[in-house]
N, C-alpha and C positions, 0 to 999 in steps of 0.2 A: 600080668602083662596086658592082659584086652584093659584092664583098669585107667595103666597109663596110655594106651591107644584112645580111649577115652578122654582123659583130659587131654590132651595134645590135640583131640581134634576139638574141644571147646576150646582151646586157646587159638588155635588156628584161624576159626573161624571168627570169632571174637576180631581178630587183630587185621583179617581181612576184608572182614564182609562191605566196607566202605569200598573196595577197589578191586575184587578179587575178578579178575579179567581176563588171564590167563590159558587156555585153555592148550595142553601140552602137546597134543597132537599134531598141530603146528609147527610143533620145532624138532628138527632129528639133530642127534647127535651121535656122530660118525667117528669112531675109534680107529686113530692107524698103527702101522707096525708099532709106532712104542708109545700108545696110548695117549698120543696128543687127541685131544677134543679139537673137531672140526664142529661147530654148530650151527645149522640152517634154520633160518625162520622166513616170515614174512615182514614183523616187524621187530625195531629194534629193543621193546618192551621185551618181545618172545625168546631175540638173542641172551637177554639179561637172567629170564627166567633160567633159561636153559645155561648159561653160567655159571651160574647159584648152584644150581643142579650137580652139574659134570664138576665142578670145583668141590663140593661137599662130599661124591661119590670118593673122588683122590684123596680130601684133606679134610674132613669137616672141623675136627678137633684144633686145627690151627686157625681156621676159622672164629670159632668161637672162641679162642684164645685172644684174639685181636680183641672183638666184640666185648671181650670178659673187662677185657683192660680200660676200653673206653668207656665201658658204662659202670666204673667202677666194682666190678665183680669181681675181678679177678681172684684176690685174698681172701675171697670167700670158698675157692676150689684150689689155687695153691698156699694157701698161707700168711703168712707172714713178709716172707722174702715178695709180696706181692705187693703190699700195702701201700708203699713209696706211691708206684704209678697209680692204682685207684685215688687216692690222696690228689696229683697232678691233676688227672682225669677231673676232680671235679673246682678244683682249684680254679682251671683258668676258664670255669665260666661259658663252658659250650651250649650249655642245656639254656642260658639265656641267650646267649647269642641266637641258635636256633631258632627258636622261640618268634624271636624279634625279624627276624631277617630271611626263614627260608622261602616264605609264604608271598615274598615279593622278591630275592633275590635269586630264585629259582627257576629256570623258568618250567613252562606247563609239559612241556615233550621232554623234558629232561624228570621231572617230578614221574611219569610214567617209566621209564626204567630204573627209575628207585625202589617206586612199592612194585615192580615184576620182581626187582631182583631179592628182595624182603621176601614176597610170596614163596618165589622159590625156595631161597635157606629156610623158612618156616615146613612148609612141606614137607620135606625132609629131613625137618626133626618130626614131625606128628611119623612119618614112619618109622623113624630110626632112633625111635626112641633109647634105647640101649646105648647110641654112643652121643646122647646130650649132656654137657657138661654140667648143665644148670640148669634147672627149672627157671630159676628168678629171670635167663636171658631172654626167654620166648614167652610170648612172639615177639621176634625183632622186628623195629619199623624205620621209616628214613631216619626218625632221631637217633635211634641207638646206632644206627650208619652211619651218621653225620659225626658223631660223641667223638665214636673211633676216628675218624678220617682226622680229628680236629686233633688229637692224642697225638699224632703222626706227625702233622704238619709243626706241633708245637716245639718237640721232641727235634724234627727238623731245622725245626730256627735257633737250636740251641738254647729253649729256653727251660729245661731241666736241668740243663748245667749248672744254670743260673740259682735255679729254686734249690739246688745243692747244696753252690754258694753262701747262699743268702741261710740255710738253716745251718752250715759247719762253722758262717760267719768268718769266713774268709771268703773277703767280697772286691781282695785284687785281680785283674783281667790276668790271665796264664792266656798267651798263644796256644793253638792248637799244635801239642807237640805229641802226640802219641804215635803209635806204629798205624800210620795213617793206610785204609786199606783198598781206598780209593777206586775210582774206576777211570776209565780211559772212553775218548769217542774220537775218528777221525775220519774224514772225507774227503772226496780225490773228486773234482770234474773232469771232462774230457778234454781241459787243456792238460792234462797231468798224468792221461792215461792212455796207453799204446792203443787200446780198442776205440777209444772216443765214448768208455762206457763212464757212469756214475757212480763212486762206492762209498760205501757206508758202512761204519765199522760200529756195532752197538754191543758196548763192553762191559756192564757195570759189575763192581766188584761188591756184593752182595755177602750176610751171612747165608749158609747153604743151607740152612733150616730154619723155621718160625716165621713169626708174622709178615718180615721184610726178607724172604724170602723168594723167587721168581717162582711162579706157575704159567705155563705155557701154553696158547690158545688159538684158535684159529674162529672167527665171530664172520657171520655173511647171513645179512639180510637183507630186504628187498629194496629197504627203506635206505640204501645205501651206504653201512655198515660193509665193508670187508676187508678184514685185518689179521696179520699174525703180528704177533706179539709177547709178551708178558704182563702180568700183573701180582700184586701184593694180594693176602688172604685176605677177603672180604670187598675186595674192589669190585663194583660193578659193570667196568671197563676195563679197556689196555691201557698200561701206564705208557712203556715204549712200544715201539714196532711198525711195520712197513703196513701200508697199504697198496694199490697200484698204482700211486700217481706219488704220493708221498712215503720218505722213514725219518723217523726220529729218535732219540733219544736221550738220556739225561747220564750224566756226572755230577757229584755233590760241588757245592762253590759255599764257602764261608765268608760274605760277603757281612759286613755291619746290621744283622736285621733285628736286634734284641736290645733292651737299655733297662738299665737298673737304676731306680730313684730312691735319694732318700731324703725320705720325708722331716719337716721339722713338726714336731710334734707343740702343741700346746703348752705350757709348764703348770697346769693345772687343770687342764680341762683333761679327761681320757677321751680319747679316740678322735680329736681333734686334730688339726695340721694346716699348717700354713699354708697358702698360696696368692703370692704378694701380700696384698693389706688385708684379706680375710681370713680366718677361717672356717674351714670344710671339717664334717664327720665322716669317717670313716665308714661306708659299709659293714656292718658285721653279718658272716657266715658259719654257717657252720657242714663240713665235707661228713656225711653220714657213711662209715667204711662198715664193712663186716668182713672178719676175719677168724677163717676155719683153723682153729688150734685142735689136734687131735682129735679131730671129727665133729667136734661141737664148734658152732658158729657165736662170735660175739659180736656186740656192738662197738664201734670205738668211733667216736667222736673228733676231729678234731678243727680247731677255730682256722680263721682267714679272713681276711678283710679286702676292701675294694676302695681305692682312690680313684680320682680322676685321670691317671696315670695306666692304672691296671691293677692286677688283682695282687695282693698286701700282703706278707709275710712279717711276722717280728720276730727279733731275736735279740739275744743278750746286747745291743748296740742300738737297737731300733728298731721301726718299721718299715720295709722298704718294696717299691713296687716293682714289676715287672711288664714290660709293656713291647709286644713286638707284634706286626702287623695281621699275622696269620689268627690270632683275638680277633679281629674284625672284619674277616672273611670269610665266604662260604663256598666260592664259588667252584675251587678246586677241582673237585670231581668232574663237573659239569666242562669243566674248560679242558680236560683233557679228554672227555669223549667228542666233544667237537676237534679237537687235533685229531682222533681217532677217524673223522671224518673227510677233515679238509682233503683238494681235490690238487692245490698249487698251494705256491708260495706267496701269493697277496692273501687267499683263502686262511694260510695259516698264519702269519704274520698279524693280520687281523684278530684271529684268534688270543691270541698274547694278548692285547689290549685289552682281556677279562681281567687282566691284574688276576687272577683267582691262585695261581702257583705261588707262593712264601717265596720261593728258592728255587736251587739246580740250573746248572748249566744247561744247554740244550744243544744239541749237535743236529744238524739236518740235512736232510739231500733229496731229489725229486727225479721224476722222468723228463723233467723239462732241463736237466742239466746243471739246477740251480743246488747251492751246496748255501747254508749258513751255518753262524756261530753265535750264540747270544750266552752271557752269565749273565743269566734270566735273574729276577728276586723283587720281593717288595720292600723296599728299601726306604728309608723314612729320609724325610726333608728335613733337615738337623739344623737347628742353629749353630751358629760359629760363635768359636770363642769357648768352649766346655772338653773335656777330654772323654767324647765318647766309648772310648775302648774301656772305663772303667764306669762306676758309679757316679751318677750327676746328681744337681739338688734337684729336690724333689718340692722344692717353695715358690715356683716362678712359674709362669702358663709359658714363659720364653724357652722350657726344654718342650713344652708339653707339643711336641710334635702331630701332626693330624694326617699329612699327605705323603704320597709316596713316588720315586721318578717315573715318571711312563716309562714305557717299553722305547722308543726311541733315545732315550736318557742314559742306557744302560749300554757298556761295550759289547760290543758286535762288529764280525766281520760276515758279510753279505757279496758272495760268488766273487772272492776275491783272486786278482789276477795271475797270481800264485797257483791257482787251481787247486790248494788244498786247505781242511784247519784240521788242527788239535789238540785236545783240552785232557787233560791225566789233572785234575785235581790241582792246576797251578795256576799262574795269574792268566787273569784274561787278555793282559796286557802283550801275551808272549804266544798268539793264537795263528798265525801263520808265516809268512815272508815278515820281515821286518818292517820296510819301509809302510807297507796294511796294515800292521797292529793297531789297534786301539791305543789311542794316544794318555796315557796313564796323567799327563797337566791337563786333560780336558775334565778329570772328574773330581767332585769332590774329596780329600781324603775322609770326609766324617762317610764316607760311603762304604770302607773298610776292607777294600779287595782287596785280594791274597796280592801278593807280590815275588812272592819266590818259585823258582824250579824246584822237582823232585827228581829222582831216579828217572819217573817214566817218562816225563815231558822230556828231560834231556838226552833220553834214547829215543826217544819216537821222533823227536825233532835230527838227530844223528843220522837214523834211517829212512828217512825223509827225503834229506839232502844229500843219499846217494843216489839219488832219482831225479834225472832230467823225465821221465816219462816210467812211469812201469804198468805191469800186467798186472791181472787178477790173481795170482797166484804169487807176487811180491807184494800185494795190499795182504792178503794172509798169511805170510810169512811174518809183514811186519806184526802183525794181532797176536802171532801165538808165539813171537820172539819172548826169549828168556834170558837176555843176557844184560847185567849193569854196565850201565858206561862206565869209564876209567879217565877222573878217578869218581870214585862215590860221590852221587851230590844228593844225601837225604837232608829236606827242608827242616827236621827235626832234632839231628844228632852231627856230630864229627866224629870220625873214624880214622880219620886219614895217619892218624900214629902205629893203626895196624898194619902197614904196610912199608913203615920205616924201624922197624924193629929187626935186629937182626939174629935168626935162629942161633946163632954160637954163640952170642949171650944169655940165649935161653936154654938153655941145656934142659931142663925139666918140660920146657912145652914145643921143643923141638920139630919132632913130629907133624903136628897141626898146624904150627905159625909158616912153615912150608908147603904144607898141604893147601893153605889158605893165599898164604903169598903168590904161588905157581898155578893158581885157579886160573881160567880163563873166564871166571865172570858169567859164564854161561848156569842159570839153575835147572839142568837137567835132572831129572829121576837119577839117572847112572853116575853122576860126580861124585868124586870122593872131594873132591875141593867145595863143592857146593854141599855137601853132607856135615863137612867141619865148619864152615860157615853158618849154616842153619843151626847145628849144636851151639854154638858162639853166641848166634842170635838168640835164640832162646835164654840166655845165659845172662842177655846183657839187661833185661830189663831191672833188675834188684840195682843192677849199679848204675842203671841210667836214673832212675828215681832220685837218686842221691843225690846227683852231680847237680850242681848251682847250673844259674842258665850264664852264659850258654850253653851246650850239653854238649863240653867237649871230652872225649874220652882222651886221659892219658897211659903211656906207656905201663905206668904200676896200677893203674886198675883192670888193664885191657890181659895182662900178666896172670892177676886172678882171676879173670874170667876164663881165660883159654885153660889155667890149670883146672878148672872145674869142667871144664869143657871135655877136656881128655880122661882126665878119671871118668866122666860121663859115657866115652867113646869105650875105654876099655872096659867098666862094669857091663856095661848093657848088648856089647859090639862084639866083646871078648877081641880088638885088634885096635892097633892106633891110629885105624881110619873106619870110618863106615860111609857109603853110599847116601847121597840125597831121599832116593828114595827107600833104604832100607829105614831111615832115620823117620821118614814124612810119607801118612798115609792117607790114602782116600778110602774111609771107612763109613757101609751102610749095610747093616745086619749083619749078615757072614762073612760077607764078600771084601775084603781091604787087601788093595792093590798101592805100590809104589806113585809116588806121584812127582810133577813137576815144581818149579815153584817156587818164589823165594819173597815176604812181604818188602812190597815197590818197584818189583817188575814188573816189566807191563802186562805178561799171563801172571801176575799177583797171586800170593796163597798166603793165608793168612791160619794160624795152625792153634793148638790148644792140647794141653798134656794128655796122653792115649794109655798105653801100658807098657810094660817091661824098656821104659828108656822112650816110647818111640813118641811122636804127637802125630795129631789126626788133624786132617781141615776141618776147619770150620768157616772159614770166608776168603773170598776173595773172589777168584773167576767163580761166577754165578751161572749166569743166562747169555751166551754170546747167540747174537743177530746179525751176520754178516750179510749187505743187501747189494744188489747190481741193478741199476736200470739200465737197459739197454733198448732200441729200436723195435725189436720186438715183444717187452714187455721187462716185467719183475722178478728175477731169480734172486732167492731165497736161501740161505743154510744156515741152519741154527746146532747148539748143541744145551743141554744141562747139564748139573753137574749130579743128579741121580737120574731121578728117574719120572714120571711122571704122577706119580701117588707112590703114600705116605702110608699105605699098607702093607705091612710087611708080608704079610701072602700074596698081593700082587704080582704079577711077571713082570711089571714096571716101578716094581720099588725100584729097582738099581740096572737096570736092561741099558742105560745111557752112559753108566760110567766107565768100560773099555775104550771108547768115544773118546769120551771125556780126559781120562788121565794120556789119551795117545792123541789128544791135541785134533780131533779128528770132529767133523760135523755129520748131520743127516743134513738129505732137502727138504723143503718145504714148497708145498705148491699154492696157489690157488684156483688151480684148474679141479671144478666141482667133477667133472667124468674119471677124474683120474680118481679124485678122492675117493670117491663111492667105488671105484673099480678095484680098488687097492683096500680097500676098510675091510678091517678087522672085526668091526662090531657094529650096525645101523638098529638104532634104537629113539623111542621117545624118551621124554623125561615123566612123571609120575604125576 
């Protein structure tokens, strides 16, 4: 043990002695009832350090899993099933992008809470030694934070999907049809609300474990830093969250940001390719992987290439590139600790015009009254005339796209007179009062905005519009509503033949088709109508797979699924009903409780097979942030969906989920006399 305390502190030292600045004393970090980190600094270097710190203390290991991934490790601590994303990782070319770009596109005050927040996580392995994943990670430095950040944002723009594609060689465009698990954001100003207050509804429907996970924070420094929020494992800042003047936050939006080219190759030259009347060579690469096969680590090698397009796959059809804009950006990180800052709405508006986000919607609201709506993204300037949605040629500089819309370019509704917007994952085009929408002939379609309603857009917009004015207490009713409109409107499947089927035709699935038909739509824990629907659901995926698009369910498949559904109900249930939430549970360590829930409503649950019949969450309601500005300042409630660390000996591995499954928040302050008066634990970092 002193051995590896040893090397840990050469590597330590080795990986900081250029910057190591930090000095811990500086920064307290304040424990409260359920183990949120409040962290005090002077500067915002010190908040980062003390990030690192209090986020490793909770989670190191998801940490380093993030890190594992981007800097191509991962397969070398889990295996095989790992390999794919190391492969990506080094695929799309980070470690040169870097290289190239961060040493000017960085800026200097931003470069200091990178290597704090580096210092920190290193720190923290040289002591903890015992729970490092890898030697080969440490010392991490802004690159191996950059690798990851770039992993994320790639993965974000959908271009995994692609690199899928392009190796299963089925390289037709499939719409986004899956059991989509989306998040929600909505905002009310004081034309809309009984008190004349500002609300903010920060939703997102997150997986409840791993990298893209929420972790939940409280940062104040002197340097004018002060936020609650959340962040992803390894983020050096808050991704959403309120400040006192400003909150924010994101929704995914699938807008056009990815193109796949294919290349004309040479007819005798290798590694050559057209582009108009010349010929160009191919970069060659080579992705250096190691992957831990029953303890022993191998080499595996595999090739890639690089156009002037982006970086080159072949397959039995060809070579074909992939090119989407988050490849030649860095700036991400850095542009959302400056929104972590901003003080107003020109301050943050401004902010945008980093271009540094790929994607995500953004939902906003302020003390000054101000509400907007952006489907944020970088978006390429397309030529006309090609069918974007699929594979283009990859022979002409006429696709080879270079720019992207500004931020004014892009749909947006800005403190509209409506008093409110709302975005669940559908078009932008359908973001508040009608006559304000974003005008959908104003944009290009090679721009590729979603177009359709879901479930939750078209309840949020339902309950909306039974509001000429409402309270704070109808803005949360609407958040942790659970019930579908009628009839279904999922942007991915048809249904609507379950509810024209008549039980005395079905004598074998009687029962259920009843139970389901007489539902009220609501996904309560205690439904038995929502209990046989969620059985149903779970059911339909094998037969939705099937079905040609459109994905419309008919009466004899819907037939087989309900008989399978009820055998389901009677083996596991022993009765021809069972309960929403005896069916669907919210499980972490011992403790699994009944929960709400149903995937695409708007408190969303999104579930994965458990034991004895039952499934367990896994995603959906994440991290809720509900925010007020009012006259007198910032009020705050938040909830998770465990706990605040990832230790199972903790009192906060799971102290948040009664909360949680009962729809229920804590407050959040940031009044520093209370905090300290009220903490649990005042401490430095090491």
């Amino acid at each position: 043990m002193k051995l590896m305390h040893w090397f840990y502190g050469v590597i330590y030292m080795i990986g900081l002695i250029s910057h190591a600045q930090i000095n811990p004393k500086n920064i307290e970090i304040v424990r409260d009832d359920y183990g949120v980190p409040h962290i005090f600094s002077k500067t915002d270097a010190e908040l980062a350090y003390g990030l690192a710190w209090a986020h490793a203390e909770d989670d190191f290991k998801t940490i380093q899993q993030g890190y594992l991934a981007g800097n191509s490790l991962l397969s070398d601590v889990e295996g095989k099933k790992a390999l794919g994303i190391d492969f990506i990782s080094q695929f799309i070319g980070s470690d040169r992008l870097y290289e190239k770009k961060y040493l000017t596109d960085v800026s200097e005050e931003y470069k200091k809470i990178l290597n704090a927040y580096c210092e920190g996580i290193n720190r923290f392995a040289e002591l903890h030694p015992e729970q490092v994943l890898s030697k080969k990670l440490f010392p991490i430095n802004t690159k191996s934070l950059f690798l990851y950040g770039q992993l994320q944002l790639f993965v974000s723009s959908k271009g995994d999907f692609w690199v899928k594609k392009i190796l299963k060689n089925k390289l037709n465009y499939e719409p986004v049809n899956d059991i989509v698990k989306g998040s929600n954001t909505f905002a009310f100003n004081s034309t809309k609300t009984k008190d004349g207050n500002t609300y903010l509804a920060i939703n997102t429907h997150q997986p409840l474990d791993g990298p893209t996970s929420w972790y939940e924070v409280h940062l104040c420094s002197q340097e004018g830093t002060n936020i609650i929020g959340a962040l992803f494992a390894g983020s050096p800042n808050v991704l959403i969250g309120a400040n006192r003047n400003i909150a924010w936050t994101h929704t995914v939006n699938i807008p056009d940001k990815t193109d796949v080219f294919a290349l004309e190759m040479h007819p005798k030259k290798k590694r050559y390719y057209r582009v108009d009347k010349e010929y160009l060579k191919l970069k060659k690469y080579k992705a250096k992987l190691l992957v831990n096969v029953l303890g022993i680590t191998f080499k595996v090698n595999r090739k890639y290439y690089e156009s002037i397009y982006g970086p080159t796959l072949k397959n039995d059809s060809g070579y074909y590139s992939i090119r989407t804009p988050s490849l030649f950006e860095i700036k991400a990180l850095e542009q959302w600790w400056r929104m972590n800052k901003a003080r107003n709405f020109t301050e943050f508006y401004n902010i945008l015009k980093m271009k540094g986000l790929p994607g995500y919607n953004i939902g906003y609201a302020d003390k000054n009254d101000t509400i907007f709506y952006i489907s944020n993204g970088l978006i390429p300037k397309r030529a006309e005339g090609y069918d974007w949605a699929n594979v283009v040629p990859g022979n002409t500089r006429k696709t080879l796209w270079t720019t992207t819309y500004d931020i004014e370019e892009l749909p947006q509704v800005i403190q509209p007179k409506s008093g409110y917007f709302y975005n669940a994952n559908h078009s932008p085009f359908k973001s508040t009062d009608s006559i304000e929408n974003p005008k959908k002939n104003q944009f290009s379609e090679n721009m590729g905005f979603e177009l359709y309603d879901n479930n939750r857009s078209k309840r949020l917009k339902e309950l909306i519009d039974q509001h000429d004015k409402l309270d704070y207490q109808e803005f949360k009713k609407i958040k942790f509503d659970k019930q579908f409109p009628n009839p279904f409107n999922y942007s991915w499947m048809d249904i609507d033949s379950l509810f024209l089927m008549n039980p005395l035709d079905y004598p074998k699935i009687k029962p259920i088709l009843k139970s389901i038909q007489s539902w009220d739509r609501i996904a309560s824990a205690d439904s038995y109508g929502a209990g046989a629907y969620g059985v149903l659901y779970s059911k339909l995926r094998k037969y939705y797979n099937k079905l040609p698009d459109p994905k419309i369910f008919t009466t004899s498949v819907l037939e087989k699924a309900l008989i399978e559904s009820l055998q389901h109900i009677i083996k596991y249930f022993g009765s021809n009903e069972v309960k929403l939430g005896s069916f669907q549970k919210l499980v972490r360590g011992d403790k699994e409780l009944p929960v709400f829930g149903l995937p695409d409503v708007i408190s969303s649950m999104g579930t994965a097979p458990y034991k004895e019949g039952m499934r367990k969450v896994v995603s959906g309601e994440s991290y809720i942030e509900l925010v007020k500005f009012t006259s007198e300042g910032v009020e705050i409630e938040s909830i998770i969906s465990y706990g605040s660390s990832d230790h199972k000996q903790s009192e906060h591995f799971n102290d948040q989920m009664e909360y949680y499954a009962n729809q229920k928040t804590k407050k959040m302050t940031f009044n520093k006399r209370e905090i300290y008066k009220k903490a649990k634990k005042v401490y430095h970092p090491k």
